[in-house]
C-alpha positions as CSV (number, residue, x, y, z in Angstrom):
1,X,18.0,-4.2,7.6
2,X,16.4,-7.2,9.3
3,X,16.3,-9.1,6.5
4,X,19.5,-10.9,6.2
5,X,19.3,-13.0,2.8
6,X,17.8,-12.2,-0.4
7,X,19.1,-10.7,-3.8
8,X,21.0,-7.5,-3.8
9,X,19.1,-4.7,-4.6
10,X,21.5,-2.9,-6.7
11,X,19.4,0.2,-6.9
12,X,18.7,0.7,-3.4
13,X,22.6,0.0,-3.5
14,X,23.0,3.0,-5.5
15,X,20.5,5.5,-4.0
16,X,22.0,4.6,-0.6
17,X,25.6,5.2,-1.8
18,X,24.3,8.1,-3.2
19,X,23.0,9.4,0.4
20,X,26.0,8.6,1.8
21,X,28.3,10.5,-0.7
22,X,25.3,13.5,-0.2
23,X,25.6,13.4,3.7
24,X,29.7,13.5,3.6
25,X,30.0,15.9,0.8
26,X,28.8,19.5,1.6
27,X,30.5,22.8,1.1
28,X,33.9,22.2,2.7
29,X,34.3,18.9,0.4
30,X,32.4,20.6,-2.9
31,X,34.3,24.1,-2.4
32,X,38.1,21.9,-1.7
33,X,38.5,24.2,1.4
34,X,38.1,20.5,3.2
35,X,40.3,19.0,1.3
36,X,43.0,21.8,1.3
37,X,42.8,21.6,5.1
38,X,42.3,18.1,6.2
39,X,44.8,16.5,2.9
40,X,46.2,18.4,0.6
41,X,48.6,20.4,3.3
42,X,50.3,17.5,4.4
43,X,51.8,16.6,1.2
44,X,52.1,13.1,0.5
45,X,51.4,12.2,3.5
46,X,47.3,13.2,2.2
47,X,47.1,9.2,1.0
48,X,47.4,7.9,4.6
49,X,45.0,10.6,6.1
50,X,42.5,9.4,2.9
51,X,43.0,5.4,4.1
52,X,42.3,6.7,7.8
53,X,39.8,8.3,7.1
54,X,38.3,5.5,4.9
55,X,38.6,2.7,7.5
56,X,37.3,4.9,11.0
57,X,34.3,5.9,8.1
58,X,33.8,2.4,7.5
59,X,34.1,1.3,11.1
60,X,31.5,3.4,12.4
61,X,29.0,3.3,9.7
62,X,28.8,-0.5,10.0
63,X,28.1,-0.5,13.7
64,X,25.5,2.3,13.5
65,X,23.8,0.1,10.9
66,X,23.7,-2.8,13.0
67,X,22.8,-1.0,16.0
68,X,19.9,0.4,14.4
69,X,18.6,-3.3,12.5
70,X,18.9,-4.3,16.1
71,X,18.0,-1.8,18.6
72,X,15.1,-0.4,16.5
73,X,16.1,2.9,18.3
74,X,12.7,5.1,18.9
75,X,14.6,8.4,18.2
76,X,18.2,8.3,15.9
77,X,20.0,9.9,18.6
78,X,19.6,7.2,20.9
79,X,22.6,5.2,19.2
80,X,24.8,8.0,21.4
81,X,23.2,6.2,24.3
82,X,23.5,2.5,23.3
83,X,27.8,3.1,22.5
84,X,28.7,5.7,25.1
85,X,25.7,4.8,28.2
86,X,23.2,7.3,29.9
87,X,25.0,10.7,30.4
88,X,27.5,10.3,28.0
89,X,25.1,9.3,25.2
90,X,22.6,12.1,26.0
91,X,25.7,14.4,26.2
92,X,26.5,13.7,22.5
93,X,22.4,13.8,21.8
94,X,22.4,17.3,22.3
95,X,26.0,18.2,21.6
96,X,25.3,16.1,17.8
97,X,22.4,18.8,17.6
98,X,24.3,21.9,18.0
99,X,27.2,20.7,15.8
100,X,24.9,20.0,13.0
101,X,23.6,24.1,14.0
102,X,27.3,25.2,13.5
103,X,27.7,23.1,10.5
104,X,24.3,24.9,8.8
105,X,26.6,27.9,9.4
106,X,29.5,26.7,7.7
107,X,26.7,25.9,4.9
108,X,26.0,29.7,4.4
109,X,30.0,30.6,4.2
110,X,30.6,28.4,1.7
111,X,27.5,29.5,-0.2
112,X,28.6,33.2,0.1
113,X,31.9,32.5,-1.0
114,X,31.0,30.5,-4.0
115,X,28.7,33.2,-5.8
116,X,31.2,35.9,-4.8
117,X,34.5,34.1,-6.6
118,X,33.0,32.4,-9.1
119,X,30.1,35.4,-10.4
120,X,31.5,38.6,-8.5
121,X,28.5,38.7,-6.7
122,X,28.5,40.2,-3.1
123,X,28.8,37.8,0.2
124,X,25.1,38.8,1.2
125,X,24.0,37.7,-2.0
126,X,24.6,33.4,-1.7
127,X,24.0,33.5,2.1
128,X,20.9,34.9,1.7
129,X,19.6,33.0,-1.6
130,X,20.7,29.3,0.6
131,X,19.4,31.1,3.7
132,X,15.9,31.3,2.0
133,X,15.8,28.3,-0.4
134,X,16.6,25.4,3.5
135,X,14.1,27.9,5.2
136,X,11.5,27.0,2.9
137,X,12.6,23.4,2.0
138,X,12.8,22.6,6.1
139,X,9.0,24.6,7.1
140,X,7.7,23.2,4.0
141,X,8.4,19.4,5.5
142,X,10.7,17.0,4.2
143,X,9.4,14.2,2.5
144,X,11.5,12.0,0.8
145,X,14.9,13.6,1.8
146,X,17.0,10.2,1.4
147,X,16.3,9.4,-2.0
148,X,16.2,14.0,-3.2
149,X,19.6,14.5,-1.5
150,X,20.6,11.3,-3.1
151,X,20.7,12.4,-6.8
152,X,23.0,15.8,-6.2
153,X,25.4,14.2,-3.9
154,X,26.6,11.7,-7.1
155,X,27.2,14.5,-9.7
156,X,29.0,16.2,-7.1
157,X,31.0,13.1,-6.8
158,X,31.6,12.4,-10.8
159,X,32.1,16.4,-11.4
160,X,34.8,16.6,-8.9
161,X,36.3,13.3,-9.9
162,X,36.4,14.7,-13.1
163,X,38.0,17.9,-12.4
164,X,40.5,16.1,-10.2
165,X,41.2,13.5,-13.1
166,X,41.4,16.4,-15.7
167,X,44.2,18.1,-13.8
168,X,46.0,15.2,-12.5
169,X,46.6,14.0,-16.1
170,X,47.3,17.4,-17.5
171,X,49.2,19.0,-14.3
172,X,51.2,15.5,-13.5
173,X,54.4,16.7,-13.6
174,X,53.7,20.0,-11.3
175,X,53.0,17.3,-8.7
176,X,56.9,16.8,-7.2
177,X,57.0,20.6,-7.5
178,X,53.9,20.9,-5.3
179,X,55.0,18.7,-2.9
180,X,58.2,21.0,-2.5
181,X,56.5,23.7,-2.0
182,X,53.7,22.2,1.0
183,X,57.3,21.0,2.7
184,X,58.9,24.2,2.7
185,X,56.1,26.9,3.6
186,X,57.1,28.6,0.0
187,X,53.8,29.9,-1.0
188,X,52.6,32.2,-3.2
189,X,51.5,35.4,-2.0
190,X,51.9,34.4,1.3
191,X,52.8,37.4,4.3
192,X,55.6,36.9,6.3
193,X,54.7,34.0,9.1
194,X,51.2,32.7,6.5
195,X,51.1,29.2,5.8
196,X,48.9,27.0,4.4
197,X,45.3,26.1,7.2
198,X,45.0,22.4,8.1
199,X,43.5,20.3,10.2
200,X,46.1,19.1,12.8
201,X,49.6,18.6,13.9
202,X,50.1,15.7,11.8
203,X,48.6,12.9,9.2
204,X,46.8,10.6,12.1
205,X,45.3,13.5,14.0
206,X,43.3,14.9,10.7
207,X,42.3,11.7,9.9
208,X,40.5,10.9,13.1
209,X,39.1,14.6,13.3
210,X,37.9,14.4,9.6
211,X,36.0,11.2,10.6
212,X,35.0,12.6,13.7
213,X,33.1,15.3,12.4
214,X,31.9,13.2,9.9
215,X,30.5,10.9,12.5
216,X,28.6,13.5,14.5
217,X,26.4,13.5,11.1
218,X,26.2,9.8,10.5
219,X,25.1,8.4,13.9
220,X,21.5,8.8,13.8
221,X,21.3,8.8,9.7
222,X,23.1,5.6,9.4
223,X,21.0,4.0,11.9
224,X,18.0,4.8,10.8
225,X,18.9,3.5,7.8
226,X,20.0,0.3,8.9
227,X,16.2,0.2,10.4
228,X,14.5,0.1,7.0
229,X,17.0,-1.8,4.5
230,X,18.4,-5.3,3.8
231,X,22.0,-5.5,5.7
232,X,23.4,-6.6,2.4
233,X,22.1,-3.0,0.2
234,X,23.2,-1.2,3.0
235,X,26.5,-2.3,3.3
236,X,27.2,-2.0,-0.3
237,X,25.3,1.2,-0.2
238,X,27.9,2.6,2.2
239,X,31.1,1.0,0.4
240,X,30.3,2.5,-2.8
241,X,29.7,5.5,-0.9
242,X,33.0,5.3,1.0
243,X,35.1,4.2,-2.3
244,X,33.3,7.0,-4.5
245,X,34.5,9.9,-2.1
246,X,37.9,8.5,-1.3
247,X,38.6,8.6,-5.4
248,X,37.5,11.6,-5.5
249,X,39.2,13.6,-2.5
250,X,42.2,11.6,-3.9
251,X,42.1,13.3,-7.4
252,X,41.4,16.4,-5.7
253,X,43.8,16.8,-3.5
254,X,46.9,15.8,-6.2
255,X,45.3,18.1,-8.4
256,X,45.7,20.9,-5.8
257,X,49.0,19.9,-5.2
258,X,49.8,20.6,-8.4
259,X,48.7,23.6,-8.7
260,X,49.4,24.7,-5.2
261,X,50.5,28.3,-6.6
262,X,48.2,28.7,-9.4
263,X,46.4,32.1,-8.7
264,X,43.0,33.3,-8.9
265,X,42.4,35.5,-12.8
266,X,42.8,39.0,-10.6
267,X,45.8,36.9,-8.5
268,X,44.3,37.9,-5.2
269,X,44.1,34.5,-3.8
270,X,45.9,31.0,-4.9
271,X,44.7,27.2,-4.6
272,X,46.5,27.5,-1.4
273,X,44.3,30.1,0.2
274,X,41.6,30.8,-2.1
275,X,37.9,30.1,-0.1
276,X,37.1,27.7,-2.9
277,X,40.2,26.2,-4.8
278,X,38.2,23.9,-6.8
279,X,36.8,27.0,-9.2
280,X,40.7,27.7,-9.8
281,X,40.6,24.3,-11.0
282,X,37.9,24.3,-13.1
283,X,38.7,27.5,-14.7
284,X,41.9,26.2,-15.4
285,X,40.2,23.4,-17.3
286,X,37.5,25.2,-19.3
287,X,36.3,29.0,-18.2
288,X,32.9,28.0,-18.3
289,X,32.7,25.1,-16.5
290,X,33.7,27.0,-13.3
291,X,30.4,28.6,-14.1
292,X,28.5,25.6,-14.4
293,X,30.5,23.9,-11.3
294,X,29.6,26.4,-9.0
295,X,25.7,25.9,-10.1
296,X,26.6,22.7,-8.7
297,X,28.7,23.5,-6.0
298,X,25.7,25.4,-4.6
299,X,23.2,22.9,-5.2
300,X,25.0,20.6,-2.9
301,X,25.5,22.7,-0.1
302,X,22.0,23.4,-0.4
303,X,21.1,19.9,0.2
304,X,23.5,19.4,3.1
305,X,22.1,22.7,4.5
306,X,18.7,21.3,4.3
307,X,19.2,18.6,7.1
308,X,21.9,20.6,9.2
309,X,18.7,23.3,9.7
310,X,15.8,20.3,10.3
311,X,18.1,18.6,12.5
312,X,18.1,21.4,15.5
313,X,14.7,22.7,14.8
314,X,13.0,19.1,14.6
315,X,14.7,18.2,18.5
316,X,13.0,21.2,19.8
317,X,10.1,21.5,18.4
318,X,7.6,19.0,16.4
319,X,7.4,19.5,12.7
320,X,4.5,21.6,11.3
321,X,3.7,23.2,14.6
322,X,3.8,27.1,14.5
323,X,6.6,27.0,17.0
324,X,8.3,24.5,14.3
325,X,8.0,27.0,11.6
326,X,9.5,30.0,14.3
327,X,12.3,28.3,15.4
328,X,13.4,27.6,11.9
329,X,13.3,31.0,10.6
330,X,15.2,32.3,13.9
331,X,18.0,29.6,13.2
332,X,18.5,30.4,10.2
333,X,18.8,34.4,10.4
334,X,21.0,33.3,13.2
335,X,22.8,30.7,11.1
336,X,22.7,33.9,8.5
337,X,24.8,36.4,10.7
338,X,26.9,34.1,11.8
339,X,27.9,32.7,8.0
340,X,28.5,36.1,7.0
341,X,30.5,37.8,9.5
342,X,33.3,34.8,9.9
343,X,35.2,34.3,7.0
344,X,34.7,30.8,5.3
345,X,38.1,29.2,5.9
346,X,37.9,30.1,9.5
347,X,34.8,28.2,10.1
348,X,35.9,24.9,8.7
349,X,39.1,25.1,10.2
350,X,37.9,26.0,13.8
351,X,34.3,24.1,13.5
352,X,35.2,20.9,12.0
353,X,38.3,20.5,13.5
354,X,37.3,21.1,17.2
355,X,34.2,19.1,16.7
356,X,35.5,16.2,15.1
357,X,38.3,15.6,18.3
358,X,34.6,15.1,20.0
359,X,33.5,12.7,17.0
360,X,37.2,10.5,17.6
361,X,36.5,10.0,21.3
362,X,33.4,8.6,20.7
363,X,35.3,5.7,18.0
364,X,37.2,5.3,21.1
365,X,33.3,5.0,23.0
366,X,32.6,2.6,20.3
367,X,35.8,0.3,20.3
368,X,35.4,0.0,24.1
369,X,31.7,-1.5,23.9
370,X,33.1,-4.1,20.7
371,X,35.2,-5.2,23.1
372,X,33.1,-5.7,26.3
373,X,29.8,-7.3,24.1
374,X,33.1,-9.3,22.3
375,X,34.6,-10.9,25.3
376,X,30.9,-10.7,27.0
377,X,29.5,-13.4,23.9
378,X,33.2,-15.4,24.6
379,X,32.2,-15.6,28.2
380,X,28.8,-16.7,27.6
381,X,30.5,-19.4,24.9
């Protein structure tokens, strides 16, 4: 990113937008347990947590893209350091690396969950198949990562934009319906006191905490990448990114809300509180393609899982070092236990959520130093 001028490389443009969407989509997003939680229960209000969202996401990608064509950190963490000073910044350092540890967790519910609604197949069965396939992937060394995880993270993107279109267009007029029912607690199948999980006490608050968490993944990504690419392809890179998501969690979330109530084929779970609505969705469209979007679904999480396992391994130990390879496979029988034994919806609502108020105060880490280098440059002026 140090070079300034020059043609757009619309390619790089692309695979970076597809990183992006990769990074920010994983099985929360790909399952629509995130986007039950953090948009579709509050109604219509879901449009102003989606522009939130879309302009914290945009904030902080642009300064860790900047800091990093600057600051030519040594290690990605250090960004934590150069926005929120010595002990903060190391603070996050470490507490970034155990959120990405609890997030590889998260990773094996949603895998476990997907093969068991969609095929019938028992929890142990996905947990253990994504627990084996990021073992490998991470011991084996990860070459290339950007541009691999960049390829599924797009058809992610177009499959669940299609999906979301599909039932918009078909399910429009179940959308005032919907909304009635998110507004007055009158859910399907629900026991007396059961509502609907979501993310906070109100529209603002899920906002910040969805790009919180998201942020916690980001720092040390984004400025790497702003490192190694032209300001110009990065910044396009991560606007594409940010535009292709927010379509698609927008389509998603209406198309939930119009189906709110629409049951599971046995009727033991609805879009409400199924562990992945988006297979109700698809099945609702075309029987098979629940089938082949769960191939998907899992392919995705897979690459997010990938990263969340490196991430913690790689800042205690050096890759391709015996003690490398150890501390992987303990994580992940670790991550493996863990994955299985909460259910799914529990550990994006009490993961994300908690970790992303952490991600928000350090926006409010960031917006402090914009200010002080802003009046700082004014003084010098």
């Amino acid at each position: 990113m140090g070079k300034e001028n020059g043609a757009v490389n619309w390619k790089r443009v692309l695979i970076l937008a597809g990183a992006v969407i990769a990074f920010t989509i994983g099985s929360g997003f790909a399952t629509g347990q995130e986007i039950i939680q953090y948009y579709t229960a509050y109604g219509w209000q879901s449009i102003l947590v989606i522009l939130g969202f879309a302009v914290m996401f945009l904030y902080y990608n642009f300064n860790f893209a900047k800091a990093g064509a600057e600051q030519k950190f040594e290690h990605g963490n250090d960004v934590y350091k150069y926005f929120c000073g010595k002990y903060v910044g190391t603070f996050c350092d470490y507490y970034s690396t155990i959120f990405c540890y609890m997030s590889f967790w998260v990773m094996i519910g949603g895998a476990a969950s997907t093969l068991n609604q969609e095929y019938g197949l028992p929890n142990w069965a996905g947990a253990v198949i994504l627990t084996i396939l990021t073992t490998i992937t991470v011991v084996g060394g990860l070459n290339s990562l950007v541009d691999a995880i960049g390829v599924v993270g797009p058809i992610i993107v177009v499959l669940c934009i299609f999906i979301g279109l599909v039932t918009v267009i078909q399910d429009a007029g179940n959308i005032p319906a919907g909304l009635e029912v998110i507004r007055t607690g009158a859910y399907a199948g629900a026991a007396e006191g059961e509502t609907i999980k979501n993310a906070g006490a109100n529209w603002f608050i899920s906002a910040a905490s969805y790009a919180g968490f998201v942020l916690l993944w980001f720092a040390s990504f984004t400025a790497a990448l702003g490192s190694k690419n032209k300001k110009k392809d990065l910044n396009y890179g991560i606007v594409g990114g940010t535009v292709a998501v927010c379509v698609a969690i927008a389509l998603i979330s209406f198309g939930q809300i119009a189906n709110i109530n629409t049951p599971l084929e046995d009727g033991s779970a609805y879009v409400w509180n199924a562990d992945i609505p988006n297979l109700i969705l698809a099945m609702k469209i075309w029987k098979p393609f629940s089938a082949i979007f769960a191939i998907v679904v899992f392919a995705g999480i897979y690459t997010t899982a990938v990263p969340l396992l490196y991430n913690p391994a790689s800042r205690f130990a050096k890759e391709g070092t015996s003690r490398f390879k150890i501390l992987t496979v303990v994580l992940a029988v670790v991550g493996l236990i863990v994955g299985l034994f909460l259910p799914f919806r529990t550990l994006v609502n009490v993961i994300y959520v908690l970790n992303g108020y952490v991600g928000a105060v350090l926006i409010l880490f960031m917006i402090k130093k914009n200010i002080t280098d802003f009046l700082a440059k004014r003084k010098k002026a």
